[in-house]
C-alpha positions as CSV (number, residue, x, y, z in Angstrom):
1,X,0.3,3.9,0.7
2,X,-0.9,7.2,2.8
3,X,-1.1,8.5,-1.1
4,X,-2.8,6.8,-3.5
5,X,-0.4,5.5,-5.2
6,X,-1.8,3.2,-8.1
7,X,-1.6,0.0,-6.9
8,X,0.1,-2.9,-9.0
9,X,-0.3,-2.1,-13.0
10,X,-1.6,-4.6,-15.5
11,X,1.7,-6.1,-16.4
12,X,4.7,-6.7,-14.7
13,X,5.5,-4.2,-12.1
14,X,7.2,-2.6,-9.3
15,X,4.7,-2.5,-6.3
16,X,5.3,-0.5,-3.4
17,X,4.2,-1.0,-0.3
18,X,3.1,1.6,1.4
19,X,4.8,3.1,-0.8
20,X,5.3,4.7,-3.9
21,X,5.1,2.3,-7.2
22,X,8.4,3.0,-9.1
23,X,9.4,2.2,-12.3
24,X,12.2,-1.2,-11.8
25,X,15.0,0.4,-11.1
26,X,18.8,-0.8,-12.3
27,X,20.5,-3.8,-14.0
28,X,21.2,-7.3,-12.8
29,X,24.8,-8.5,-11.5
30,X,26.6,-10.9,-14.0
31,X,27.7,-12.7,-10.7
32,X,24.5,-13.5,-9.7
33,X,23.7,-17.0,-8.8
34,X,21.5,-19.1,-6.9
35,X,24.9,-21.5,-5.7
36,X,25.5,-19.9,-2.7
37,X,25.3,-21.8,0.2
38,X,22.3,-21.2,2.6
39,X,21.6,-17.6,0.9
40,X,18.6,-16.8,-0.7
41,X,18.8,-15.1,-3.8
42,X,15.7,-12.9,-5.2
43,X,15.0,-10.0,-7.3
44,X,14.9,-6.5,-6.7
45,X,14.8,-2.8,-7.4
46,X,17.3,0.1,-6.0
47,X,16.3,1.7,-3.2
48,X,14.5,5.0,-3.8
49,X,16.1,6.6,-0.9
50,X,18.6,6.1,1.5
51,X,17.4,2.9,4.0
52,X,15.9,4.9,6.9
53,X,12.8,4.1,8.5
54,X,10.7,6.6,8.3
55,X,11.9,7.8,4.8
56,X,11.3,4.4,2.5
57,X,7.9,4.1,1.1
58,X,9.0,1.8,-2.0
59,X,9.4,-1.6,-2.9
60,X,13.1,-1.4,-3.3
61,X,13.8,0.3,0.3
62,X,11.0,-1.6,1.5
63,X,12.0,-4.9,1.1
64,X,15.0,-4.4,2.9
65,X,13.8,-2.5,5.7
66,X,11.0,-5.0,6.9
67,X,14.0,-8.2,6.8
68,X,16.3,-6.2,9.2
69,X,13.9,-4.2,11.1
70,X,11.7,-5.7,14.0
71,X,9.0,-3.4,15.5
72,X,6.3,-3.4,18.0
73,X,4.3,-5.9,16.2
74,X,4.7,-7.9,13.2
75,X,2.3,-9.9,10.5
76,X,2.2,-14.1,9.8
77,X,1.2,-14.7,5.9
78,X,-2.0,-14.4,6.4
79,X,-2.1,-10.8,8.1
80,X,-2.4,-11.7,11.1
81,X,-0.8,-9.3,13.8
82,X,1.6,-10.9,17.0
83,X,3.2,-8.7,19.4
84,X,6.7,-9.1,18.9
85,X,8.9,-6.0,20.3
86,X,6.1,-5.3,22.5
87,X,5.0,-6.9,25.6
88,X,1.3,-5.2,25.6
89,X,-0.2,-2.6,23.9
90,X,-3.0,-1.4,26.1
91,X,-5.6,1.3,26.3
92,X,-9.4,1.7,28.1
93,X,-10.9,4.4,25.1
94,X,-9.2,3.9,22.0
95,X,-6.9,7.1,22.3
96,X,-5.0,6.7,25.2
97,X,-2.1,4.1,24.9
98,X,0.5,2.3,27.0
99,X,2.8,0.5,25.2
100,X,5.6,-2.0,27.0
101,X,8.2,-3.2,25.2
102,X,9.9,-6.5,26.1
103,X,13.0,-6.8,27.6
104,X,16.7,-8.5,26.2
105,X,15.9,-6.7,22.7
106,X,19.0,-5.1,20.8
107,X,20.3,-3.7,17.8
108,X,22.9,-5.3,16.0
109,X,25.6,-2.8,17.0
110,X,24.8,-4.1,20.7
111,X,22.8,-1.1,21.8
112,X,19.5,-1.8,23.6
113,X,15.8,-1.3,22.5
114,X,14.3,1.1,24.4
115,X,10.7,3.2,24.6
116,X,13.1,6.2,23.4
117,X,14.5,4.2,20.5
118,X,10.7,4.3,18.8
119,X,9.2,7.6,20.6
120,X,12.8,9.5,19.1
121,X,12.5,8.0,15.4
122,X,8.4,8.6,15.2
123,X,9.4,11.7,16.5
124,X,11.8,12.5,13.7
125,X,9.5,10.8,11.3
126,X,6.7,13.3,11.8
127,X,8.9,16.4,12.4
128,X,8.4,18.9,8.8
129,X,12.1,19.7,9.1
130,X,13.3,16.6,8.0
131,X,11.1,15.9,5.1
132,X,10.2,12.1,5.7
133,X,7.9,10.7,3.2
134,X,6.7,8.8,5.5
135,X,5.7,11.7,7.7
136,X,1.9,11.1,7.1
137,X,2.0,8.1,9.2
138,X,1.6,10.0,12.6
139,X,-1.2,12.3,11.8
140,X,-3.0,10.4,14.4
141,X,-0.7,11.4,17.0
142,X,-1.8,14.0,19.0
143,X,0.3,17.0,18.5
144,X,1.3,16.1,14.8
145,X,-0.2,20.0,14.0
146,X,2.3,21.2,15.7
147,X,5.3,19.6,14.2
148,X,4.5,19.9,10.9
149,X,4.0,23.3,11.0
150,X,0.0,23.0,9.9
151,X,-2.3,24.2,12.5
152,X,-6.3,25.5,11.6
153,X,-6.9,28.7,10.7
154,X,-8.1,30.4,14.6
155,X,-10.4,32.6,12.3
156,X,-12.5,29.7,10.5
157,X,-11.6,31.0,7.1
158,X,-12.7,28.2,5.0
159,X,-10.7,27.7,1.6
160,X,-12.6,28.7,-1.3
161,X,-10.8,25.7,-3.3
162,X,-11.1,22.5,-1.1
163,X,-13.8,24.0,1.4
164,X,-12.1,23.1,3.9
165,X,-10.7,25.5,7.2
166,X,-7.8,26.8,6.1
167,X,-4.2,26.0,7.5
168,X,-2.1,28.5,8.7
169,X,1.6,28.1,9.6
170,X,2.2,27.6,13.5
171,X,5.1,27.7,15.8
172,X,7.3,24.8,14.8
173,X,7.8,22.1,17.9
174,X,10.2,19.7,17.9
175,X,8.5,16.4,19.3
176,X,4.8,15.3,19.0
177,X,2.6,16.0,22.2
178,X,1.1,12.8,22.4
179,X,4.7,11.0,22.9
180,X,6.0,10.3,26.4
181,X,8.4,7.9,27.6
182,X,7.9,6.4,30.7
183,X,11.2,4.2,31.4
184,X,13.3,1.8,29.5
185,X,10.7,-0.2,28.3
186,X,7.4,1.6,29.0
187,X,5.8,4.8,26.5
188,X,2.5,5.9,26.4
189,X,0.6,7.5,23.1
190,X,-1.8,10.1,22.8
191,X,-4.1,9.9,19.8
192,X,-5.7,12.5,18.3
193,X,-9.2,11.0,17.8
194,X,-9.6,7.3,18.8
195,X,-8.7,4.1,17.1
196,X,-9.8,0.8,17.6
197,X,-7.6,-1.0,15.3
198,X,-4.4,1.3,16.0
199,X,-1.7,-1.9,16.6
200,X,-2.7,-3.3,13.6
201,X,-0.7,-0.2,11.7
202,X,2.7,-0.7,14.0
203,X,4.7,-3.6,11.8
204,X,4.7,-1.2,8.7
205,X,8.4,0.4,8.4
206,X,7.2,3.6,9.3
207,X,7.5,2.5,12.9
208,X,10.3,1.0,13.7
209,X,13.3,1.8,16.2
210,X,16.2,3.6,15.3
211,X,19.2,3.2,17.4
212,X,20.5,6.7,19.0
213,X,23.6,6.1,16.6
214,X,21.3,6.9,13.5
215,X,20.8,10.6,14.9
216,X,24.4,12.0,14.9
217,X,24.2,11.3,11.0
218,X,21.3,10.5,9.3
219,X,22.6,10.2,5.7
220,X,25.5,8.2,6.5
221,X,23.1,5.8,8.9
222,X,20.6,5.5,5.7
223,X,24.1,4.3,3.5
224,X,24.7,1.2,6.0
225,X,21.5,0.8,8.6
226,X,21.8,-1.1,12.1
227,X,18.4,-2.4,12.9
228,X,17.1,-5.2,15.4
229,X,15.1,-7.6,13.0
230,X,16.1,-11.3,11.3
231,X,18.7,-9.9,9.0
232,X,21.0,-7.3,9.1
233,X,23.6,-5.9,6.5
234,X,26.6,-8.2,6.0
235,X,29.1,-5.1,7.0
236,X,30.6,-2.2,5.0
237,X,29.6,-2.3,1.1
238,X,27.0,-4.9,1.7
239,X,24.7,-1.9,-0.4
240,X,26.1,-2.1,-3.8
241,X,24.2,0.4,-5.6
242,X,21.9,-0.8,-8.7
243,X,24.5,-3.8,-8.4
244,X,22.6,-6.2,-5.1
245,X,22.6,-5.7,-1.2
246,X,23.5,-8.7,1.0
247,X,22.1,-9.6,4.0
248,X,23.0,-12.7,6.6
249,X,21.0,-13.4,9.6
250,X,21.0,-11.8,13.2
251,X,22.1,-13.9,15.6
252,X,20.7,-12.1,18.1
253,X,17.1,-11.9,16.9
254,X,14.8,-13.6,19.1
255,X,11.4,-12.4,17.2
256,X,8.4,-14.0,15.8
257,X,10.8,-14.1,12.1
258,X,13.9,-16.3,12.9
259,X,15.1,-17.2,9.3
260,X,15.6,-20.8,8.9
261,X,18.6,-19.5,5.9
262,X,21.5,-17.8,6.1
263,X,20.8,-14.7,4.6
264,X,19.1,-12.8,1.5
265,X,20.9,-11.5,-1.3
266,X,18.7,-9.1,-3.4
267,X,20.1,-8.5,-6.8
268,X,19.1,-5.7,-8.5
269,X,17.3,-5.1,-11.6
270,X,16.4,-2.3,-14.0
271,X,13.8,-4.9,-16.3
272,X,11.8,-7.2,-14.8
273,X,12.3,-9.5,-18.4
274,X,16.1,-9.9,-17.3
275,X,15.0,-10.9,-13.6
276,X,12.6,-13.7,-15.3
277,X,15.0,-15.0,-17.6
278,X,17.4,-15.4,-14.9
279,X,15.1,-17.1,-12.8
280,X,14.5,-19.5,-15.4
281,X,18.2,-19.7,-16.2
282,X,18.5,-20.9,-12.3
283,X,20.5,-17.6,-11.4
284,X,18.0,-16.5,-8.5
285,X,16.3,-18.7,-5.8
286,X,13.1,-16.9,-5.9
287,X,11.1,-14.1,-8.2
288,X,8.3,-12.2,-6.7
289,X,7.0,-10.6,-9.9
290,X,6.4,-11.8,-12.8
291,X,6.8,-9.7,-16.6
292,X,3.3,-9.4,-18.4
293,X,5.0,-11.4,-20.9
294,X,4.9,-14.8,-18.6
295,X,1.4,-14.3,-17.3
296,X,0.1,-17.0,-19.1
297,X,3.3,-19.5,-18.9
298,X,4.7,-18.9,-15.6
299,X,2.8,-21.6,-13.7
300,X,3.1,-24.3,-15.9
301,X,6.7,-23.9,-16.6
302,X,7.3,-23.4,-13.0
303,X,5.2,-26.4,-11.8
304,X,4.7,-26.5,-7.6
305,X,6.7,-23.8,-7.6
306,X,4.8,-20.8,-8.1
307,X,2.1,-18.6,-7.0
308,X,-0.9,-16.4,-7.7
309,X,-2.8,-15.3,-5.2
310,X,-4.8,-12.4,-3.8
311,X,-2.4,-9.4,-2.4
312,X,-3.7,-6.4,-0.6
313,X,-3.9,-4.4,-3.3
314,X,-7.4,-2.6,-5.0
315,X,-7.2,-1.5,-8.2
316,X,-10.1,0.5,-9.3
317,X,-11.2,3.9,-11.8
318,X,-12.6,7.0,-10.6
319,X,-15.2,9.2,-11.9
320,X,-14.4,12.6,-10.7
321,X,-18.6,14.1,-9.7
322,X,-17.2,17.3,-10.6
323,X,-18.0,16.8,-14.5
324,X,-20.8,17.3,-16.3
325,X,-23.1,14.4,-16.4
326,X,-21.5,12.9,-13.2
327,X,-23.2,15.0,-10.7
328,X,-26.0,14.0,-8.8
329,X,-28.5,11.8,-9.4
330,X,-27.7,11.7,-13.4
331,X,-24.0,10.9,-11.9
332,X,-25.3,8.1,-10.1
333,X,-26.9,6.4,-12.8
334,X,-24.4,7.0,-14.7
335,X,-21.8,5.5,-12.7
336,X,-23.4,2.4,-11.6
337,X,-23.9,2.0,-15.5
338,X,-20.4,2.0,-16.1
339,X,-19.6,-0.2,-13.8
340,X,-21.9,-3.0,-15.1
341,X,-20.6,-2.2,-18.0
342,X,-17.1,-3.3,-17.8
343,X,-16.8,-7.3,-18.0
344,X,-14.0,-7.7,-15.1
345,X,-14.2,-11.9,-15.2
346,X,-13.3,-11.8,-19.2
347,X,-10.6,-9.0,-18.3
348,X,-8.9,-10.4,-15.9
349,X,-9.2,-14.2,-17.6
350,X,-7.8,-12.4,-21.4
351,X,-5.1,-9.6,-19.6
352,X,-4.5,-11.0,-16.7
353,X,-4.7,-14.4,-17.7
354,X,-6.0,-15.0,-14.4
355,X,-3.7,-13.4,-12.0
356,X,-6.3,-10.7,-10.6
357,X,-9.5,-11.3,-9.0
358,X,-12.7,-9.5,-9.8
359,X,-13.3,-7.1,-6.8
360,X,-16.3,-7.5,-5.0
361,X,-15.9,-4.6,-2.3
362,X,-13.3,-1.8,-1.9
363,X,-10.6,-3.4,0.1
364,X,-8.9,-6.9,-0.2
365,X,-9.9,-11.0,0.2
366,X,-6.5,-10.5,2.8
367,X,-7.8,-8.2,5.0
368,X,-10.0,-9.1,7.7
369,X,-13.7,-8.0,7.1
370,X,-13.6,-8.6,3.8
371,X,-16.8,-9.4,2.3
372,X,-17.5,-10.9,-1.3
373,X,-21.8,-10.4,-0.5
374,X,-22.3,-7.0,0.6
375,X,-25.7,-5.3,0.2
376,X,-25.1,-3.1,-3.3
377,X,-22.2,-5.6,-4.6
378,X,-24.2,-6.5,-7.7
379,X,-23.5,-3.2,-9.0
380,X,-19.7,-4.6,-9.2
381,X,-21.2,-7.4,-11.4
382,X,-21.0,-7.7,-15.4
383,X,-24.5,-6.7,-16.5
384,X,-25.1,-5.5,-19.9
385,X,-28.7,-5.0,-19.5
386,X,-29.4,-3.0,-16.7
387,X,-26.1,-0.9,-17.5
388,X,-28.0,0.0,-20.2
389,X,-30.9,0.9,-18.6
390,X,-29.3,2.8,-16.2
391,X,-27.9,5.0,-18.7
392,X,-31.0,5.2,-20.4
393,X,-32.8,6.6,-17.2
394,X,-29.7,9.0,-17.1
395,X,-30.3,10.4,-20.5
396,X,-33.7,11.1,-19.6
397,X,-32.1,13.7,-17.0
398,X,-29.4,14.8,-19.5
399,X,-28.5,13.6,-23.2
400,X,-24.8,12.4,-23.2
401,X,-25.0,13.2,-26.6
402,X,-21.7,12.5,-28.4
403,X,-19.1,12.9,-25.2
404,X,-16.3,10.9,-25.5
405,X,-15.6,8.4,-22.3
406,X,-11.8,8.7,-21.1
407,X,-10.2,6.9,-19.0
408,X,-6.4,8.5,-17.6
409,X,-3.8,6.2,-17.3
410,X,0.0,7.0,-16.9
411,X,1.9,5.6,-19.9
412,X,5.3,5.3,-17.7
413,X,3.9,1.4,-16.8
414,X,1.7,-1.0,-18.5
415,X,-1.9,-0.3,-18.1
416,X,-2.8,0.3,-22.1
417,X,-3.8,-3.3,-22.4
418,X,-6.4,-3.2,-19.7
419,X,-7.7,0.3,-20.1
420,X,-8.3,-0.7,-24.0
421,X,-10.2,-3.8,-22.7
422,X,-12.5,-1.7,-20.3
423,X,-12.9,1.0,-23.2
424,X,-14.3,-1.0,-25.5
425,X,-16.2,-3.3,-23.0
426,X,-18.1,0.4,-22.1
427,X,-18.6,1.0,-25.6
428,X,-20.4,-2.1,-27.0
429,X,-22.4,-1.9,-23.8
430,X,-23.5,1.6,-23.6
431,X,-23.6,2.4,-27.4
432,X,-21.0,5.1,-26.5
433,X,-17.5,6.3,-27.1
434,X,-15.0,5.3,-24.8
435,X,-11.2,5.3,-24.8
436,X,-7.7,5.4,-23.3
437,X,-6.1,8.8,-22.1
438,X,-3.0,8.8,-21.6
439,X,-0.4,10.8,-19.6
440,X,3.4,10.2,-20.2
441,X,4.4,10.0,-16.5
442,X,2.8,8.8,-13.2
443,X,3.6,12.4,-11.7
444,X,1.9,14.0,-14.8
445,X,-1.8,12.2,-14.0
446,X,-1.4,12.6,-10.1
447,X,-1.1,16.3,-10.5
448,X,-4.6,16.7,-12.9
449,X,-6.1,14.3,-9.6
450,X,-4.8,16.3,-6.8
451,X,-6.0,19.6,-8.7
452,X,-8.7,18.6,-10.1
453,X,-8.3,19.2,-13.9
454,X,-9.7,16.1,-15.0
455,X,-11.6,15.9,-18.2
456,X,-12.8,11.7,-17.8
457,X,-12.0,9.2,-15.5
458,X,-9.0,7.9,-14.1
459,X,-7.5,4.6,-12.8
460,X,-6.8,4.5,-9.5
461,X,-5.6,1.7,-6.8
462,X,-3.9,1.6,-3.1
463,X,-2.2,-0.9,-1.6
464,X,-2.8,-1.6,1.7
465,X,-0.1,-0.2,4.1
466,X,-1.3,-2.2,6.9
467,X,-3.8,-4.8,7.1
468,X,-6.8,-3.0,8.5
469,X,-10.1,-1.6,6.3
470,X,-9.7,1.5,7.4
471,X,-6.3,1.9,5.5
472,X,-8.2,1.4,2.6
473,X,-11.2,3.7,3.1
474,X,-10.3,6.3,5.4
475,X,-7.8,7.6,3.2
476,X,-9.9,7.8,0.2
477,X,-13.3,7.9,0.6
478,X,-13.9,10.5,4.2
479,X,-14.3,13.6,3.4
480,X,-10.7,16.0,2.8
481,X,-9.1,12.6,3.0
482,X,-5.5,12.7,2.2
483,X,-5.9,10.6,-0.8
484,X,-9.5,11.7,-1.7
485,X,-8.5,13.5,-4.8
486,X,-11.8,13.8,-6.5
487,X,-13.6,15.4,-3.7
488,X,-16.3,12.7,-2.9
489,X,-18.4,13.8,0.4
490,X,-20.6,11.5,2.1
491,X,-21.9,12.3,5.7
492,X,-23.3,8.7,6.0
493,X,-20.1,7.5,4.9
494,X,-18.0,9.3,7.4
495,X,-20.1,8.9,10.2
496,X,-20.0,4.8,10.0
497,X,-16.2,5.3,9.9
498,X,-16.1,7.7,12.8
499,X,-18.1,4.9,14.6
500,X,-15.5,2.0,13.9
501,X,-12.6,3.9,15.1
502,X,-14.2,4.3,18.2
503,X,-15.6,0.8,18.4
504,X,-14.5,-1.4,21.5
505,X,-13.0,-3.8,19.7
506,X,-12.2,-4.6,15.8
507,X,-14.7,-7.1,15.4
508,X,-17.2,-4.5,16.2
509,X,-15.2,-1.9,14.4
510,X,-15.5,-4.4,11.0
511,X,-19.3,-4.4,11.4
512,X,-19.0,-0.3,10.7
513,X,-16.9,-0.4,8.0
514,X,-18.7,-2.8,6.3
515,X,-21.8,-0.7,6.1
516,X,-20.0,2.3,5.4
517,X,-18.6,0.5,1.7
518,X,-22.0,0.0,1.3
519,X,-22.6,3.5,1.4
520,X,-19.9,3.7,-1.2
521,X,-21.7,0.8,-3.5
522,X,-24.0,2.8,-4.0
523,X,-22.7,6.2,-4.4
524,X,-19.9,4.2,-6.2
525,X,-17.2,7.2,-5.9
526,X,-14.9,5.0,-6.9
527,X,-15.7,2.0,-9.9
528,X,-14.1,-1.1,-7.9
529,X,-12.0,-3.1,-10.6
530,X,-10.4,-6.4,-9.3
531,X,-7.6,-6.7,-6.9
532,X,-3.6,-7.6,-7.9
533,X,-2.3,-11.0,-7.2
534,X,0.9,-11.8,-5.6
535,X,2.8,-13.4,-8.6
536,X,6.2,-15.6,-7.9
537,X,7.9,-18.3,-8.4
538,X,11.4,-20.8,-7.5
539,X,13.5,-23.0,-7.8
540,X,14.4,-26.5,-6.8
541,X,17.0,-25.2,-4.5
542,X,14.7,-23.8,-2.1
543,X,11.6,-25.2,0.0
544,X,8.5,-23.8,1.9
545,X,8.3,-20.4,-0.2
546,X,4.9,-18.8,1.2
547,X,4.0,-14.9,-0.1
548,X,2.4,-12.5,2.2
549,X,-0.6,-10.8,2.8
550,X,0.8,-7.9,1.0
551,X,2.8,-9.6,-1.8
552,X,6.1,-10.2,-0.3
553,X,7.4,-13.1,0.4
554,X,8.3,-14.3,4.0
555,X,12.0,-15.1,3.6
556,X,12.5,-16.3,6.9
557,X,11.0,-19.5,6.3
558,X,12.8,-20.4,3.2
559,X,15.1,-23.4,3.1
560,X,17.9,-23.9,0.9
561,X,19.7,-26.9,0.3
């Protein structure tokens, strides 16, 4: 998610992925059934938008995109990257990329894969004009100021609000500068600043081909989609809307995904409950979520076949440092006391019954460089007694007096259960008040971030779009990051992640971001909570059912008797 978009919530939800977390969308099909020969059956949500690349940034778009799209590079289980359209990705500073695709690939109408098939769609992507949600994806890309109409202001006016230089409208090109196309199956990128771990972000959906058929129409090509991955539609209708989509397999796909089925059929559903209870009526092959309601039976009714396991996804609160008693160093005590404070193992064990993880840094256990014993990670740690002398050496500063503690939660999903926990965790610590505040719609509490009108804290997550750290602190934490609602500056911070993107090599570039979430451990602009699990399970139909990296499941490799 280029925005932070929340992450899972405490009870049966609708992740994105990248993406935007939705409410679960439409109803189940009566029809449904898990019978059908060689076709996988599995849960899902309607598409938010019509199925184009560089416009789907939702669980129920997304899910479909990344079975019948291939691009330059794609992820095993585990997160680990392969070429797969691409021959090489190459590049001697970090900035300045060739890319060579392989030859034979082609879309399922026939049409080949060329370097103008991916330099036209990021092109379209980034373009302001066309109002892609995924747009924020090529900021990197040299040029991107001048596509989407945003450009510095010449004068160095800085905005009063943000303190930042303000933007100023520009002269509107049409394709991003740092985009050139060699030949058939040769392109070369320009980034704006450099970027070690660049490949890592080219298998999320945001940059895939589009065939040159998907520009004469755009809506119409979003309806019924012809990509180049391990499924494709199965022809005209195969989108039934809040109904299913069906998909068979590509015979022409020669990727690092061939599907060992015959296809996917992802029914639709408006309540996750109705999607459980036809899994365990043996109507669908496979779940990938599972209703709050289930937590604490799922796995034993669904013996060796089920999962919960770590998914790239960070759920944490923020303290915004412009309130009073959050600023400086009162903040900083202040914070770190709230954080030992809140008992995450007995949370997670009692709400989650288990199927989150206590977090012990600000990324993922999925993502490489994750670390479980950073310096500072003992403020992360359930401790009642130095939480309360923290705050104790805060009051010194400033009396909280009789403030009231809030945390903000949007009441359109299930977060009350866990927020109440945390509340009152705070409070028996700390001696204080602390509750709940709640906002009726996701919308409603992302506005009071991004304009800073918060009275207390407020949850926050992101799940990873990519699996690279600095998809999970760039964001966020630098300062005017595109997600960094609250405002937090650090110059330490952003010079360690300056320093990784221009590292040699990601090992080197893990070593920086490593120290810089130290940085944040102890400024603690964000409270680290515990990260999501990827929660499933299937039926005795189907064999060799292994979840992602990033929660979804990898459908190629499913068997079906």
């Amino acid at each position: 998610m280029r925005l932070n978009r929340f992450g899972a919530t405490a009870a049966g939800l609708c992740i994105a992925t990248a993406l935007v977390l939705t409410g679960c969308t439409a109803g189940g099909d009566d029809d449904a059934s898990s019978d059908t020969a060689g076709i996988i059956t599995t849960n899902g949500t309607e598409p938010a938008n019509p199925l184009i690349t560089t416009n789907t940034s939702e669980v129920g778009g997304g899910k479909i995109m990344t079975s019948i799209y291939a691009g330059l590079v794609s992820y095993d289980g585990a997160g680990e990257v392969s070429n797969e359209v691409a021959e090489s990705l190459e590049t001697t500073d970090s900035i300045n990329w060739t890319v060579t695709l392989k030859e034979g690939w082609t879309f399922t109408n026939g049409e080949a894969v060329t370097a103008s098939s991916f330099v036209d769609a990021w092109n379209y992507g980034a373009l302001i004009d066309n109002a892609q949600s995924a747009a924020g994806f090529f900021d990197n890309i040299a040029g991107y100021a001048d596509v989407s109409n945003q450009v510095e202001d010449p004068n160095g006016e800085i905005d009063e609000e943000t303190g930042e230089i303000k933007l100023v409208p520009a002269p509107l090109a049409q394709t991003l500068s740092g985009l050139a196309v060699v030949d058939d199956t040769t392109f070369t990128v320009e980034l704006a600043a450099a970027e070690a771990d660049w490949p890592l972000r080219l298998g999320y959906t945001a940059y895939m081909p589009l065939p040159a058929v998907a520009f004469e129409d755009m809506a119409a090509f979003g309806e019924n989609p012809i990509g180049n991955g391990p499924y494709m539609l199965d022809g005209e209708g195969a989108w039934d809307h809040d109904a299913r989509i069906d998909m068979i397999t590509n015979p022409d796909y020669a990727g690092n995904r061939t599907p060992v089925n015959e296809g996917l059929q992802v029914i639709i559903y408006s309540d996750l409950g109705a999607a459980y209870a036809d899994m365990q009526g043996g109507n669908l092959d496979l779940i990938d979520e599972i209703p709050d309601t289930a937590y604490e039976t799922f796995q034993s009714e669904f013996e060796g076949r089920s999962v919960s396991q770590p998914a790239a996804i960070f759920q944490a609160i923020n303290i915004p440092q412009y309130l009073e008693h959050f600023q400086g160093e009162e903040g900083k005590l202040r914070r770190a006391a709230i954080s030992m404070a809140i008992n995450r193992d007995e949370i997670t064990e009692v709400i989650f019954q288990g199927a989150y993880t206590p977090a012990t840094d600000f990324t993922s256990p999925v993502i490489d460089g994750y670390s479980s014993e950073l310096i500072g990670s003992e403020v992360l740690e359930y401790n009642a007694e130095e939480a309360k002398a923290l705050w104790a050496e805060a009051d010194a500063i400033a009396p909280y007096g009789d403030t009231v503690f809030s945390i903000a939660y949007n009441s359109d999903s299930t977060h009350q259960a866990w927020v109440d926990a945390a509340s009152q965790s705070i409070a028996n610590t700390l001696g204080i008040e602390a509750a709940g505040k709640t906002y009726p719609r996701f919308a409603d509490a992302i506005a009071d971030r991004r304009d800073q009108l918060l009275t207390g804290a407020t949850r926050a997550g992101w799940q990873a779009d990519y699996p690279s750290m600095y998809n999970f602190l760039a964001p966020n934490y630098l300062t005017g990051g595109g997600s960094n609602y609250e405002g937090y500056s650090s110059s330490v911070f952003d010079g360690l992640v300056a320093q990784g993107t221009v590292a040699p090599d990601v090992e080197t570039a893990t070593e920086f971001y490593q120290k810089a979430q130290e940085v944040l451990l102890e400024d603690l602009p964000t409270i680290p909570l515990w990260y999501a699990n990827a929660n499933g399970a299937w039926g005795t139909a189907v064999d060799n059912v292994v979840f992602g990296w990033d929660s979804v499941p990898l459908y190629e490799q499913i068997t079906k008797d």
